[in-house]
VEXKEVEX-480189 format. One record per residue: x, y, z of N, C-alpha, C in turn. Coordinates in nm, 2 decimals. Each point is the difference from the previous one (the first is absolute). Example, Ala and Ser with C-alpha at 12.3 -4.5 7.8 and 13.67 -1.06 7.14 Angstrom:
BEGIN
n.px / n.py / n.pz / ca.px / ca.py / ca.pz / c.px / c.py / c.pz
1.32 / -0.57 / 0.78 / -0.09 / 0.12 / 0.00 / 0.09 / 0.12 / 0.00
-0.04 / 0.11 / -0.07 / 0.09 / 0.11 / 0.00 / -0.08 / 0.11 / 0.08
//
This chain:
BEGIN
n.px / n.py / n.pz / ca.px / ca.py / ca.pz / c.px / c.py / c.pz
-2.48 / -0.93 / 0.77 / 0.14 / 0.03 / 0.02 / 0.08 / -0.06 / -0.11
0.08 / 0.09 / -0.05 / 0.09 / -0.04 / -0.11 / 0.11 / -0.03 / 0.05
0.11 / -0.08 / -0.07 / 0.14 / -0.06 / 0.04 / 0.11 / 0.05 / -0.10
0.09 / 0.07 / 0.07 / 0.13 / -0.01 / -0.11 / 0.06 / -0.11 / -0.05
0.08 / 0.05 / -0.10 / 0.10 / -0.19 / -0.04 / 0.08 / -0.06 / 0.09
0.01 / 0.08 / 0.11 / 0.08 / -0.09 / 0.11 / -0.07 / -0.04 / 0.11
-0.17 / 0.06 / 0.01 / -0.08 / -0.07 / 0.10 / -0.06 / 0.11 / 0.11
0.06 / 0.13 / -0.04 / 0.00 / 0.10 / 0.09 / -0.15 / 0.04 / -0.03
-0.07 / 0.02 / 0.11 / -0.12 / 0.09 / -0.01 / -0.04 / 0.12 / -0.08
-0.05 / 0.05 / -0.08 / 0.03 / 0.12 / -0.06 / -0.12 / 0.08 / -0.01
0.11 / 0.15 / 0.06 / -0.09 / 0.09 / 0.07 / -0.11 / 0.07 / -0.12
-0.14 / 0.03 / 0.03 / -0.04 / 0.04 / -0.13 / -0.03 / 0.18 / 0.01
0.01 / 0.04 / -0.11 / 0.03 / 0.13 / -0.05 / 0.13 / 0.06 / 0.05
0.08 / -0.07 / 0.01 / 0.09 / 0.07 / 0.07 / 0.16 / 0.02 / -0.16
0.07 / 0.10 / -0.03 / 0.10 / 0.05 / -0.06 / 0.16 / 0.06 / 0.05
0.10 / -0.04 / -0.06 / 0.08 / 0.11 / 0.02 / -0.04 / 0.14 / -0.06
0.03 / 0.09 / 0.06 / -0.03 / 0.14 / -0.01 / 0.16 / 0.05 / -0.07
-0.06 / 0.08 / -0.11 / 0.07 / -0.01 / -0.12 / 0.06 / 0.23 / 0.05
0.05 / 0.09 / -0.02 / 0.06 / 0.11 / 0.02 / -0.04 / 0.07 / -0.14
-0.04 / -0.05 / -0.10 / 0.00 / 0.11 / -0.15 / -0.06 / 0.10 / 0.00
0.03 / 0.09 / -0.05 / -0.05 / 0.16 / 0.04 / -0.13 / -0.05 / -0.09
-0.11 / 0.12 / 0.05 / -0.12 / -0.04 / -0.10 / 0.05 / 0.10 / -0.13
0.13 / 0.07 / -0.01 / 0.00 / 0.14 / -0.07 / 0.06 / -0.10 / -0.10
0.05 / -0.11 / -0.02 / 0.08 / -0.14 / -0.09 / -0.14 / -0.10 / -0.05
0.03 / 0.04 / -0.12 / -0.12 / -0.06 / -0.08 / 0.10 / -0.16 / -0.02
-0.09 / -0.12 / 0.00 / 0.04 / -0.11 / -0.02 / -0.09 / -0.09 / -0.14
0.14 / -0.03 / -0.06 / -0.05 / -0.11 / -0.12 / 0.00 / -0.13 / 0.01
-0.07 / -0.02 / -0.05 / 0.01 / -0.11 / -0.05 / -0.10 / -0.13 / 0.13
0.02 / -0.08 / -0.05 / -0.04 / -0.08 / 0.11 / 0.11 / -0.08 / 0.10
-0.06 / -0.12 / 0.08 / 0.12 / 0.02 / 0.13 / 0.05 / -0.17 / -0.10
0.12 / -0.05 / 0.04 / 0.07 / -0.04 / -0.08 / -0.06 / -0.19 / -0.01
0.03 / -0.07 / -0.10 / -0.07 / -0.09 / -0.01 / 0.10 / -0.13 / 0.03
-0.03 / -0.09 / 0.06 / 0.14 / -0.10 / 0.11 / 0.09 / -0.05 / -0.13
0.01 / 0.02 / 0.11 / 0.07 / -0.04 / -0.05 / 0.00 / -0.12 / 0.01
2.97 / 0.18 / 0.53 / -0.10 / -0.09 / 0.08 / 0.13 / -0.05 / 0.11
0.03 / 0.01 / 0.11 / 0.05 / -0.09 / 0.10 / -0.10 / -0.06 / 0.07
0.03 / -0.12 / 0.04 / -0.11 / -0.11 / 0.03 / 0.02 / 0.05 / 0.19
-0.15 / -0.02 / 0.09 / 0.01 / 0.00 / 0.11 / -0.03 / -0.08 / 0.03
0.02 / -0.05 / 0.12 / -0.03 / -0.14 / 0.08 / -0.10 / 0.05 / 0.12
-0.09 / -0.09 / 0.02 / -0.09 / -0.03 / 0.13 / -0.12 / 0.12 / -0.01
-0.09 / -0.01 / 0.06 / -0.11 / 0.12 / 0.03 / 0.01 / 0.09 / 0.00
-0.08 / 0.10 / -0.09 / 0.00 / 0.13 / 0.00 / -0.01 / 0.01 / 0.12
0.11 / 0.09 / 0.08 / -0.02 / 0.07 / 0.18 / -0.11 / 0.13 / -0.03
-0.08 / -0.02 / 0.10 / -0.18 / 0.07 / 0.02 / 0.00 / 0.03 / 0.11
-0.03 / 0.14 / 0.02 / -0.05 / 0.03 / 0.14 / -0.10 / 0.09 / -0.03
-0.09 / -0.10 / 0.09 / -0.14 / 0.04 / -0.01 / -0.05 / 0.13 / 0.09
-0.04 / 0.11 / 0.03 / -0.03 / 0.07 / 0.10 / -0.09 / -0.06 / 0.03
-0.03 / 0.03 / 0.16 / -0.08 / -0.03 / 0.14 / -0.14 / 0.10 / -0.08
-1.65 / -0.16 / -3.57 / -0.07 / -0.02 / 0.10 / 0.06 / -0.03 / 0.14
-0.03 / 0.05 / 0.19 / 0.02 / -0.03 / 0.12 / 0.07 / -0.16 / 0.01
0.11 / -0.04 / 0.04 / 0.00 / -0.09 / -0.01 / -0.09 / -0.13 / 0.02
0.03 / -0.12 / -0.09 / -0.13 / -0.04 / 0.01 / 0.06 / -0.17 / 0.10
0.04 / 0.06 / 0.11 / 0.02 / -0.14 / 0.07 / -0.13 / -0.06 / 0.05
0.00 / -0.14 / 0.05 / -0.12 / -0.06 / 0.01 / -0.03 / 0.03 / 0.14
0.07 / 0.02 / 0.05 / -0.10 / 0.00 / 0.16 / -0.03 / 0.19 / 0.01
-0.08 / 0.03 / 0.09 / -0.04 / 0.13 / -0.02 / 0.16 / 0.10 / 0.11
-0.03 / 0.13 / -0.04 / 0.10 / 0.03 / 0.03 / -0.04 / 0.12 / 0.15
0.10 / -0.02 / 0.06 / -0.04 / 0.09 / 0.22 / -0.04 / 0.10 / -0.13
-0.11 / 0.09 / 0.05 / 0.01 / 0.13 / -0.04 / 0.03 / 0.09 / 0.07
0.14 / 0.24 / 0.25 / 0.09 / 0.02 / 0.12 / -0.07 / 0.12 / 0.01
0.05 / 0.12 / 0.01 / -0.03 / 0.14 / 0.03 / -0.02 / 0.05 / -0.15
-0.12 / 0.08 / 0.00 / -0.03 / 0.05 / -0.13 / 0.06 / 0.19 / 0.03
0.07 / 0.01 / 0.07 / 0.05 / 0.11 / 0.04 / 0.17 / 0.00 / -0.04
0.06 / 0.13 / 0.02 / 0.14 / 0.01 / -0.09 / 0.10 / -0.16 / 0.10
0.11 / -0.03 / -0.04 / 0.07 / -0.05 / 0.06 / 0.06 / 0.09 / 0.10
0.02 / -0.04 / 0.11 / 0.10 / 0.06 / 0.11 / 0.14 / 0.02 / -0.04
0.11 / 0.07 / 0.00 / 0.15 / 0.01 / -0.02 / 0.05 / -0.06 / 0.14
-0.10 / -0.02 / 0.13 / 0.08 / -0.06 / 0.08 / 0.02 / -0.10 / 0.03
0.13 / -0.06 / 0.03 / 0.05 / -0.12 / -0.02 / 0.13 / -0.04 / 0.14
-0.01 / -0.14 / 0.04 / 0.11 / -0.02 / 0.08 / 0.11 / 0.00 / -0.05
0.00 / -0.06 / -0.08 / 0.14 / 0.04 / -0.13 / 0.07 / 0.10 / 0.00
0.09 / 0.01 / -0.05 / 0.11 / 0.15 / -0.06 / 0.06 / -0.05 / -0.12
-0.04 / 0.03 / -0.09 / 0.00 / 0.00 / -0.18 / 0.15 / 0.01 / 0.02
0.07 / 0.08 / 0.08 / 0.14 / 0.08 / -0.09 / 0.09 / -0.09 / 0.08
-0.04 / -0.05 / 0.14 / 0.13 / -0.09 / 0.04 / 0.06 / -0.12 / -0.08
0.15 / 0.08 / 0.04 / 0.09 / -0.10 / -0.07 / -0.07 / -0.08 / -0.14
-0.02 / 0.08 / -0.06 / -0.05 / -0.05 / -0.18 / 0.11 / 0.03 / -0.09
0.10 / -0.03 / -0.05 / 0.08 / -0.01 / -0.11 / -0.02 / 0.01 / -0.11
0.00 / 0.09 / -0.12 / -0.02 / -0.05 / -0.14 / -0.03 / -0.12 / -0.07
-0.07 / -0.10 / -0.04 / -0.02 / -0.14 / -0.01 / 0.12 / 0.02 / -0.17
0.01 / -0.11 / -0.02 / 0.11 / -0.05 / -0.05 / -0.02 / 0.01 / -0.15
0.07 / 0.06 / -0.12 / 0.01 / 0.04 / -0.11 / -0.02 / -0.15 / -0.11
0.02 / -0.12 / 0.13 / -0.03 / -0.11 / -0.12 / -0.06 / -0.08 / 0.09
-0.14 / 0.09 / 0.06 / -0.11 / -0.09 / 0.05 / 0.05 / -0.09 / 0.11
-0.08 / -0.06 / 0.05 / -0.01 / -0.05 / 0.14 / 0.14 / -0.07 / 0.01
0.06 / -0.02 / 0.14 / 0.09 / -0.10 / 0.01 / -0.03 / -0.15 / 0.02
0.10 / -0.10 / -0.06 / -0.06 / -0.12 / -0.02 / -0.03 / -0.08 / 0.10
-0.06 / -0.10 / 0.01 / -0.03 / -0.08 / 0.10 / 0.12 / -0.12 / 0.05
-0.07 / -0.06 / 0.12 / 0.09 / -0.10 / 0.01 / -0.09 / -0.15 / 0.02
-0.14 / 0.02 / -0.06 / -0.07 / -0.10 / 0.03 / 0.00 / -0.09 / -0.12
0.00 / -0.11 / 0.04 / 0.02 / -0.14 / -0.10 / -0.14 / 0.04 / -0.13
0.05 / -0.04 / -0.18 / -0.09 / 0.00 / -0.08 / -0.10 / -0.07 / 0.03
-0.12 / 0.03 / -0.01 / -0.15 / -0.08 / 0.01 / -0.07 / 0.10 / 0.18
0.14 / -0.01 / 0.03 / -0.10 / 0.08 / 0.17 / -0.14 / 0.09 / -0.03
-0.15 / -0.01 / 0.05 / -0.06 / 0.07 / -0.03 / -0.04 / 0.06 / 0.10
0.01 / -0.02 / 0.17 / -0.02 / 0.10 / 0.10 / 0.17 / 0.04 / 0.08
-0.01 / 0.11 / -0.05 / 0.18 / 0.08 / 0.02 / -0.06 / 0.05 / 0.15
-0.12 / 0.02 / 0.10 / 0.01 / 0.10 / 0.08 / -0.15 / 0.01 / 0.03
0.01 / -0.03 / 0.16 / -0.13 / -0.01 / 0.04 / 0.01 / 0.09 / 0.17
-0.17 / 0.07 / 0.00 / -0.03 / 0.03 / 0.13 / -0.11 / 0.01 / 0.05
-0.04 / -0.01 / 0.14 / -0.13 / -0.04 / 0.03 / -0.10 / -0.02 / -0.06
0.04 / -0.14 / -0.05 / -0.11 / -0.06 / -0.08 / 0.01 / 0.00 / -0.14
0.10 / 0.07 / -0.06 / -0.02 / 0.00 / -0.15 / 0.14 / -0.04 / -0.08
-0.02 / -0.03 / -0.08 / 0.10 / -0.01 / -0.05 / 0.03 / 0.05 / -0.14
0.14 / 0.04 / -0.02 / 0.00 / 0.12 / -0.14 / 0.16 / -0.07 / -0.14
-0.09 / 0.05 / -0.07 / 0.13 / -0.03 / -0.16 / 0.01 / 0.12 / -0.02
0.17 / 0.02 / 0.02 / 0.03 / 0.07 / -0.08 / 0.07 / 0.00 / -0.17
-0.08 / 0.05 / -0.09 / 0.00 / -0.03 / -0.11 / 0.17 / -0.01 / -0.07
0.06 / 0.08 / 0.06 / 0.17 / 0.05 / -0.06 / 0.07 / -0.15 / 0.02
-0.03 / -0.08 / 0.10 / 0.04 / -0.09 / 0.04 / 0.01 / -0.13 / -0.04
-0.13 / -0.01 / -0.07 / -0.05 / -0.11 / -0.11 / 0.04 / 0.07 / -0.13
-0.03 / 0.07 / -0.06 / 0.03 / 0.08 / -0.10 / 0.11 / 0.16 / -0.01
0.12 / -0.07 / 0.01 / 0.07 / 0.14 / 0.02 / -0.02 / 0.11 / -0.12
-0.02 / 0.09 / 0.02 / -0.01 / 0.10 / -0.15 / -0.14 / 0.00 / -0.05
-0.09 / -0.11 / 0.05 / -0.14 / 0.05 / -0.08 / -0.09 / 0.09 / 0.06
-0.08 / 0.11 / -0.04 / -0.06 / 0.09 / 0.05 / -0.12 / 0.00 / -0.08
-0.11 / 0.03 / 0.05 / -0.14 / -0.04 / -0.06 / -0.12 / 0.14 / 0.02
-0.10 / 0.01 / -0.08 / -0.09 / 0.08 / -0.03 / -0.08 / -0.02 / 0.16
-0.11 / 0.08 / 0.03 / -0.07 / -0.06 / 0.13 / -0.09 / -0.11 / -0.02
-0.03 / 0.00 / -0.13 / -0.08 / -0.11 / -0.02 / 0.08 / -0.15 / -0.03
0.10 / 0.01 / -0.06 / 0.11 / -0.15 / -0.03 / 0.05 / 0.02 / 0.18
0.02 / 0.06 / 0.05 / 0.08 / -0.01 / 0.16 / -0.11 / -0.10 / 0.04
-0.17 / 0.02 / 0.04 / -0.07 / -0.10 / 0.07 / -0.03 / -0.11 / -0.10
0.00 / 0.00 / -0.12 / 0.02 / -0.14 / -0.10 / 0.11 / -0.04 / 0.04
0.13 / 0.07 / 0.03 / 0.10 / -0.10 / 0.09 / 0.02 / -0.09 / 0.15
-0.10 / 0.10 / 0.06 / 0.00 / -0.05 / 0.12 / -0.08 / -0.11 / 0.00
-0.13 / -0.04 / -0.11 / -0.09 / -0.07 / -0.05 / 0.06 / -0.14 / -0.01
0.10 / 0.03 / -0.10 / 0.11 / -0.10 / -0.01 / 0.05 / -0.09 / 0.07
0.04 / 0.07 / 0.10 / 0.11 / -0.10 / 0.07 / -0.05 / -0.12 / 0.07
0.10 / -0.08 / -0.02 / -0.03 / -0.16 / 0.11 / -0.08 / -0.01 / 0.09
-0.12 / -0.04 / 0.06 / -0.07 / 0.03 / 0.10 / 0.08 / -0.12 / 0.10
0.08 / -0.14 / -0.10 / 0.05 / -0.07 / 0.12 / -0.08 / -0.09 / 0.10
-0.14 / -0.03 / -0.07 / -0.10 / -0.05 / 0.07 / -0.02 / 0.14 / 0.13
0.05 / 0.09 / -0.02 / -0.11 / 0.12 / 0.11 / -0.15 / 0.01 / -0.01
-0.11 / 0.03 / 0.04 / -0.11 / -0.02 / -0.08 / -0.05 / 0.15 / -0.03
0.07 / 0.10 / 0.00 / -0.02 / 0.11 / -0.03 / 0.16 / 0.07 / -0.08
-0.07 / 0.06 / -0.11 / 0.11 / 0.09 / -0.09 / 0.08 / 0.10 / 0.06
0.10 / 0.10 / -0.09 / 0.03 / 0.07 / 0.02 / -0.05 / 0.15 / -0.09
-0.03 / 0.06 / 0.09 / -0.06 / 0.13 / -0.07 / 0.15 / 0.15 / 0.05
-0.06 / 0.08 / -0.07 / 0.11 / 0.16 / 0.00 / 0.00 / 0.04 / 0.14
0.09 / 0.05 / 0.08 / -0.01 / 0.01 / 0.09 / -0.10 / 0.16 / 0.04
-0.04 / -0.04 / 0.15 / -0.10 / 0.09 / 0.02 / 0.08 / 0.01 / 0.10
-0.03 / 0.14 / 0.06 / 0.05 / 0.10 / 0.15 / -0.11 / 0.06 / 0.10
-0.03 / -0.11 / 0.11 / -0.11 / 0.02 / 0.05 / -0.01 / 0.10 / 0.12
0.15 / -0.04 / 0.04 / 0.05 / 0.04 / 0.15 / 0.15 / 0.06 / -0.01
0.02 / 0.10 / 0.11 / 0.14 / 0.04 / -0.04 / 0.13 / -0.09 / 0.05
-0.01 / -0.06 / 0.10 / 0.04 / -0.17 / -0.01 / 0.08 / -0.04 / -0.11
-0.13 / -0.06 / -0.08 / 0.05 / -0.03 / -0.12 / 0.07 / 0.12 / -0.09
-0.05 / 0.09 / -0.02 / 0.06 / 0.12 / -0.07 / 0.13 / 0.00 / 0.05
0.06 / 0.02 / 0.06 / 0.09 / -0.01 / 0.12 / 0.13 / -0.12 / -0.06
-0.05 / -0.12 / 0.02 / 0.06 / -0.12 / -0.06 / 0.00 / -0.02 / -0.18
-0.07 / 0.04 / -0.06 / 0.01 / 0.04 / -0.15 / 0.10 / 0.11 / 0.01
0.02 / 0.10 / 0.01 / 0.11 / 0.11 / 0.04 / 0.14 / -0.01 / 0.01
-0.01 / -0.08 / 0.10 / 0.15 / -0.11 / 0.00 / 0.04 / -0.09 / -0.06
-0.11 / -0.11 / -0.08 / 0.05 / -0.01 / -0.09 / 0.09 / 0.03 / -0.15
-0.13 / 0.11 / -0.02 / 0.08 / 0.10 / -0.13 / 0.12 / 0.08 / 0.05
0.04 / 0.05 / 0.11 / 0.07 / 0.05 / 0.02 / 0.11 / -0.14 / 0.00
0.01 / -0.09 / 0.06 / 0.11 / -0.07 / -0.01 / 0.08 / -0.03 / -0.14
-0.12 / -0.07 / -0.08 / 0.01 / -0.03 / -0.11 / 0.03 / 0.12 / -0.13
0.00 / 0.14 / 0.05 / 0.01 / 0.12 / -0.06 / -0.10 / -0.02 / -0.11
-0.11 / -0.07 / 0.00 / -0.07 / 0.05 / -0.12 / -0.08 / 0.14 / 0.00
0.02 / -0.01 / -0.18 / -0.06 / 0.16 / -0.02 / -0.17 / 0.04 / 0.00
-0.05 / -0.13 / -0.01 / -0.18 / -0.01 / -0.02 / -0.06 / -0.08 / 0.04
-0.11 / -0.06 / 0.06 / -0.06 / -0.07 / -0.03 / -0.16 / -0.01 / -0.01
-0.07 / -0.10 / -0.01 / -0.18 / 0.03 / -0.08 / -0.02 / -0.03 / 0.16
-0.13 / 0.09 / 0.04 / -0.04 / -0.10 / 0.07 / -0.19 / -0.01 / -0.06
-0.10 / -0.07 / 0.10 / -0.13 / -0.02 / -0.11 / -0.06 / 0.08 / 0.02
0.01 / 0.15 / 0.08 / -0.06 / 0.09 / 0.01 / -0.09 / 0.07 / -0.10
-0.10 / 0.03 / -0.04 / -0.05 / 0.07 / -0.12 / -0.10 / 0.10 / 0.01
-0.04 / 0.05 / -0.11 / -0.03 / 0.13 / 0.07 / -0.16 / -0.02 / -0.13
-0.06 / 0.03 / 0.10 / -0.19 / -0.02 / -0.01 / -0.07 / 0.14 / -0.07
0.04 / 0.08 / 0.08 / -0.09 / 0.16 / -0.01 / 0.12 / 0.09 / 0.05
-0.01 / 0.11 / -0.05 / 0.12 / 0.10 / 0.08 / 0.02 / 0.04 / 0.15
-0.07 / -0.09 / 0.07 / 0.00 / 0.03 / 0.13 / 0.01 / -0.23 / 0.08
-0.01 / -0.02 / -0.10 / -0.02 / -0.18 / 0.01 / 0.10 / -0.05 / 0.04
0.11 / -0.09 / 0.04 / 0.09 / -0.11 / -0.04 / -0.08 / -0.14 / 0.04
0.06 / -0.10 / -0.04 / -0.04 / -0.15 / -0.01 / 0.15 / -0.05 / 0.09
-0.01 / -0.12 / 0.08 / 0.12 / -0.06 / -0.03 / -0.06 / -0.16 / -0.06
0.07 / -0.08 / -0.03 / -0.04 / -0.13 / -0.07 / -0.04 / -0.13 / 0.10
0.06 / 0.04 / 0.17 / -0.01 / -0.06 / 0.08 / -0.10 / -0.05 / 0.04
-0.11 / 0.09 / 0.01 / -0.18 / 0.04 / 0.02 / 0.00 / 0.02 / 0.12
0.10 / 0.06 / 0.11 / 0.02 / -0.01 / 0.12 / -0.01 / 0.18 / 0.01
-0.10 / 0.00 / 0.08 / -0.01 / 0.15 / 0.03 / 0.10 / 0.08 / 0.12
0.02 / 0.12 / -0.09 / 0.16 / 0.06 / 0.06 / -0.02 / 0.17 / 0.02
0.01 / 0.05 / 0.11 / 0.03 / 0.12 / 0.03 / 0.15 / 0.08 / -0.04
0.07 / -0.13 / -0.01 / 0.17 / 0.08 / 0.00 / 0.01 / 0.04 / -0.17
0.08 / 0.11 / 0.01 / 0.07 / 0.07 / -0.17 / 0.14 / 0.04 / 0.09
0.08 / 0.06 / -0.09 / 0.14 / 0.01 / 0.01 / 0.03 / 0.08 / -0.14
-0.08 / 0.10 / -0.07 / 0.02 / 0.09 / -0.11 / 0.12 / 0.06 / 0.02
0.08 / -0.02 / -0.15 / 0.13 / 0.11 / 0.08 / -0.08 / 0.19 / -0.08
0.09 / 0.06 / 0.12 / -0.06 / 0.15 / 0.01 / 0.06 / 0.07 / -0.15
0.06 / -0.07 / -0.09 / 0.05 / 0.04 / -0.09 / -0.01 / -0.08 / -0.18
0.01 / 0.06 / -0.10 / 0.06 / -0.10 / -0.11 / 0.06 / 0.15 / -0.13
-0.01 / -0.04 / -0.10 / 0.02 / 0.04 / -0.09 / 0.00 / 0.15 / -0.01
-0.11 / 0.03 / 0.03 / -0.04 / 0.16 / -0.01 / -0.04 / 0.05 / 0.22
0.09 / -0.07 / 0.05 / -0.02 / 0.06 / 0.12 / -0.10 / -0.01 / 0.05
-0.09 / -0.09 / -0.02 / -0.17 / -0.02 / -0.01 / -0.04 / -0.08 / 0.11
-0.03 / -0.05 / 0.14 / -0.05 / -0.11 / 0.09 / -0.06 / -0.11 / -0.09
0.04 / -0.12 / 0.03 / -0.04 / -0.06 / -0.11 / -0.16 / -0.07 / 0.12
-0.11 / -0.07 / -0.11 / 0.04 / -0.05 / -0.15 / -0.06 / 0.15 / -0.04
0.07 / 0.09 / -0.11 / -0.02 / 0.04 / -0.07 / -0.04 / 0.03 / -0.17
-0.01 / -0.15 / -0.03 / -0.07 / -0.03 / -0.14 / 0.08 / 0.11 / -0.12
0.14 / 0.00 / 0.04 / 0.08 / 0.09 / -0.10 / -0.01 / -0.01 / -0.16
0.02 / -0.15 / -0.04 / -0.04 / 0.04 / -0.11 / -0.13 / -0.09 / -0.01
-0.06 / 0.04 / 0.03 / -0.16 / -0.03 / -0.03 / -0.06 / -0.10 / -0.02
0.08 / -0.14 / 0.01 / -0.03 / -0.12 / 0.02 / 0.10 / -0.09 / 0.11
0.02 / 0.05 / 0.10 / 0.04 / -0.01 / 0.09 / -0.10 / -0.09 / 0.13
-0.02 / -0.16 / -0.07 / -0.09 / -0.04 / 0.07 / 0.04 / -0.11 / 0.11
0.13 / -0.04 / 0.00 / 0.03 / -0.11 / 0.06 / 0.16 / 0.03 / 0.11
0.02 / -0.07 / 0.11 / 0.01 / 0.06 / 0.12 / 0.18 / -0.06 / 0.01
0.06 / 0.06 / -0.01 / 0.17 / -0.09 / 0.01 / 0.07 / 0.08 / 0.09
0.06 / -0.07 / 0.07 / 0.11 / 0.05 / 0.11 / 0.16 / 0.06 / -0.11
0.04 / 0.13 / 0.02 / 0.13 / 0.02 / -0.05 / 0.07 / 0.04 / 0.07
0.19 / -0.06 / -0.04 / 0.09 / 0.06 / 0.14 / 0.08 / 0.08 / -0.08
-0.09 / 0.13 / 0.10 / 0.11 / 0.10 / 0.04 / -0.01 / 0.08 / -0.16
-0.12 / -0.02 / -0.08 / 0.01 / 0.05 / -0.15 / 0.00 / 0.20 / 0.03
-0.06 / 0.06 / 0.06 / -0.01 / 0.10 / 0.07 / 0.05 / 0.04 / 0.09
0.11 / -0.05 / 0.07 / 0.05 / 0.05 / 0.16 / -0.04 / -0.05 / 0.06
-0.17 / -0.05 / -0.03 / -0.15 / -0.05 / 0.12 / 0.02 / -0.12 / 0.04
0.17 / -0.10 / -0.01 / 0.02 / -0.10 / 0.09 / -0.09 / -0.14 / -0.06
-0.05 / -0.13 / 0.05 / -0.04 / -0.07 / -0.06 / -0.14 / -0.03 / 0.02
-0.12 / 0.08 / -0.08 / -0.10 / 0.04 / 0.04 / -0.07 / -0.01 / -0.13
-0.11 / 0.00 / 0.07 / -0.18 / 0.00 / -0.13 / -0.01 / 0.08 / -0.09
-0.02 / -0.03 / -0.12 / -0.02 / 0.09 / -0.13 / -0.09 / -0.03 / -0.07
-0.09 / 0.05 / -0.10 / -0.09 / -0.02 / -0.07 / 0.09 / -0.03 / -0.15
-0.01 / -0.08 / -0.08 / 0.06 / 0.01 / -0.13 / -0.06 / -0.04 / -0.13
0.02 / 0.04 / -0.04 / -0.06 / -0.11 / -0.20 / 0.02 / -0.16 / 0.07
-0.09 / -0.05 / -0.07 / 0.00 / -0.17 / 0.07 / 0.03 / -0.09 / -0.12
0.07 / 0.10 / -0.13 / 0.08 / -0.05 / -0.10 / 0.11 / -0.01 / 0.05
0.05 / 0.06 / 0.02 / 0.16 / 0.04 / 0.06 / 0.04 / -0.11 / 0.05
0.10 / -0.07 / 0.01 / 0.05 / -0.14 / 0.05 / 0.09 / 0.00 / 0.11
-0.01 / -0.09 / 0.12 / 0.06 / -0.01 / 0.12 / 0.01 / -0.15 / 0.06
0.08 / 0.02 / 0.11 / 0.02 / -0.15 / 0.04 / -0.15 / 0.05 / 0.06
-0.04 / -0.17 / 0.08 / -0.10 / -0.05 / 0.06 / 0.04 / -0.09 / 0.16
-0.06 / 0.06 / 0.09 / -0.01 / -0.10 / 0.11 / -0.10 / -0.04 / 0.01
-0.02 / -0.16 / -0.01 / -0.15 / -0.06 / -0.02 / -0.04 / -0.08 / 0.15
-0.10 / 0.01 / 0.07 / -0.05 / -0.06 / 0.13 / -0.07 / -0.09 / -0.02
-0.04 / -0.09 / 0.13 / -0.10 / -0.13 / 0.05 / 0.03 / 0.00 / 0.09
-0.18 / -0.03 / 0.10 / 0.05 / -0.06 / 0.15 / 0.04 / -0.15 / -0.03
0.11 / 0.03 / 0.14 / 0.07 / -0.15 / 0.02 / -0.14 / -0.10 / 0.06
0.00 / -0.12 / -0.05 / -0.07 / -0.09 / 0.05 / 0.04 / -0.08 / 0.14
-0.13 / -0.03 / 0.03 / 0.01 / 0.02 / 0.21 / 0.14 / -0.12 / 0.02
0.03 / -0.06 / -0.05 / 0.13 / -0.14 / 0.02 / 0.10 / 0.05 / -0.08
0.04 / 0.17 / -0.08 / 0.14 / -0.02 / -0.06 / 0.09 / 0.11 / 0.13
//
């Protein structure tokens, strides 16, 4: 039995199941690792070479992603904001802005207003940060459950940001990875992007790494396949330890 970096059992042969048409030739290889101020908690309502990190990674469904989701992409989503996220109100040095069952999350805009990073500098950032005597890091965020999907959601929507990484990545044209090593059935693909396409569609042909965008398509604040050059904020995870 193998163990994730946070202790979780990890299921073997198992993938996220990736949607690329087989008619979409793919290059390349999959990617190498990489203001008014508001007050109090984001408000959340929850509904009822491959990177080369060290621990091995979940391998979910090797079949397309589902488009079904408890979510609705298009509710109440607003244009996100022409000069990037809105600012925070949490004290300089804060490194966990927002936590839920069990985890706890940085949002990158927060600590760093205005910096936006490649997919590989986004988990070198999450790498980064203070562990604070935690005995485990912070890695890119992973979307295991629509739960969480759900609570990521409202955050960017509150904060109106326009992008963010998450550590999703993409294996084979039918593959995804998340960084978690936690084996996951759930996707949330938006039915749309650039060329009208279900994503991931591997548009322009190195389209290997997995980022949530709001509302870039109509398609609300949802899953996209994109260049993993391309720079975006980051929400970086860790489970909370059993006493915080």
């Amino acid at each position: 039995m193998r163990f994730s970096y946070d202790g979780t059992p990890l299921a073997e042969g198992v993938v996220v199941g990736g949607a690329v048409s087989p008619r979409i030739s793919v290059v390349g290889n999959a990617p190498q690792p990489v203001a008014q101020v508001l007050s109090g908690p984001v408000p959340v309502v929850v509904p009822t070479s491959v990177p080369t990190f060290q621990q091995p990674f979940f391998p979910a469904i090797t079949t397309p992603f589902s488009q079904t989701s408890p979510l609705s992409p298009l509710a109440s989503t607003p244009p996100p904001s022409p000069d990037g996220p809105r600012r925070c109100s949490y004290p300089q040095g804060f490194v966990v802005h927002e936590t839920l069952n069990g985890r706890e999350y940085h949002l990158s805009w927060c600590s760093q207003p205005g910096r936006t990073f490649s997919y590989q500098q986004a988990e070198d950032y999450c790498r980064s940060l203070d562990t604070n005597g935690h005995p485990v890091g912070f890695h890119s965020l992973s979307l295991e459950t629509p739960v969480e999907d759900s609570f990521i959601t409202s955050i960017i929507r509150h904060y109106e940001v326009p992008y963010i990484w998450t550590s999703g990545y993409k294996v084979s044209p039918y593959l995804w990875k998340w960084q978690s090593c936690v084996a996951s059935q759930y996707s949330r693909w938006s039915f749309t992007g650039r060329f009208g396409r279900s994503q991931p569609d591997n548009a322009d042909m190195n389209e290997n790494c997995l980022a949530i965008l709001n509302n870039f398509y109509g398609d609300g604040i949802i899953w996209h396949d994109v260049d993993c050059s391309l720079e975006k904020y980051v929400i970086c995870e860790r489970p909370r330890t059993h006493d915080s």
